[in-house]
N, C-alpha and C positions, 0 to 999 in steps of 0.2 A: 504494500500500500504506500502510497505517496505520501510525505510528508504533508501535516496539513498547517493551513495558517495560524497564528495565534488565537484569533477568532474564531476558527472552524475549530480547534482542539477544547474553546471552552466551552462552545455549543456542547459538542460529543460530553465532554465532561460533566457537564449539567446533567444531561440524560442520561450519563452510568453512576453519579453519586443521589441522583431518587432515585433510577433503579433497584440501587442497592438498601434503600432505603423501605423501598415498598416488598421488593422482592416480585419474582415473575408469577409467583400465586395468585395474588389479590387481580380481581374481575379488572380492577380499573386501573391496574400499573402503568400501562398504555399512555392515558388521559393522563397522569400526572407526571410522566417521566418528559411528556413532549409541551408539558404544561413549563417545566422546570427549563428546556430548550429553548424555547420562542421566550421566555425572562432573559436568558444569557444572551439570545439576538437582541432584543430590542436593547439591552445592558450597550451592547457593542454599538448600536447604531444614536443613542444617544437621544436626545429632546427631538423627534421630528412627528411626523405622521404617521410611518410606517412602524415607527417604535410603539407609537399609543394602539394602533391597530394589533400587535402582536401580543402586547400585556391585557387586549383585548379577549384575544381570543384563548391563551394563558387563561383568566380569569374564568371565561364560559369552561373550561375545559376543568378547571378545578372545582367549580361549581358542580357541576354535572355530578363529581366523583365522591364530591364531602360527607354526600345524604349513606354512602356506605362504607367510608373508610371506616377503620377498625384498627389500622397502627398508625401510627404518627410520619 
């Protein structure tokens, strides 16, 4: 695999440290691991539109998952 950018490594890293967090059992790992993804992009892109758009859909996606989370 190619070496990734500094911003592409922290993306990936957002989604293996929930990963690791939720673990690949829970129904809604999914939704929280790429919840955890689109925070580190929008992190990386800073105050614009496409940032609020992503902690957007971050938020819909952790919402969705809260009514049955069960670990932290």
């Amino acid at each position: 695999m190619a070496e990734l950018s500094p911003a592409a490594q922290a993306i990936v890293a957002a989604f293996n440290e929930r990963h690791e967090l939720r673990g690949p059992f829970d129904d809604d790992w999914v939704e929280q691991c790429l919840a955890a993804a689109l925070r580190a992009a929008a992190a990386h892109l800073g105050s614009c539109n496409a940032s609020t758009e992503l902690r957007a859909i971050a938020a819909e996606l952790e919402q969705t998952t809260n009514t049955t989370e069960t670990t932290p």
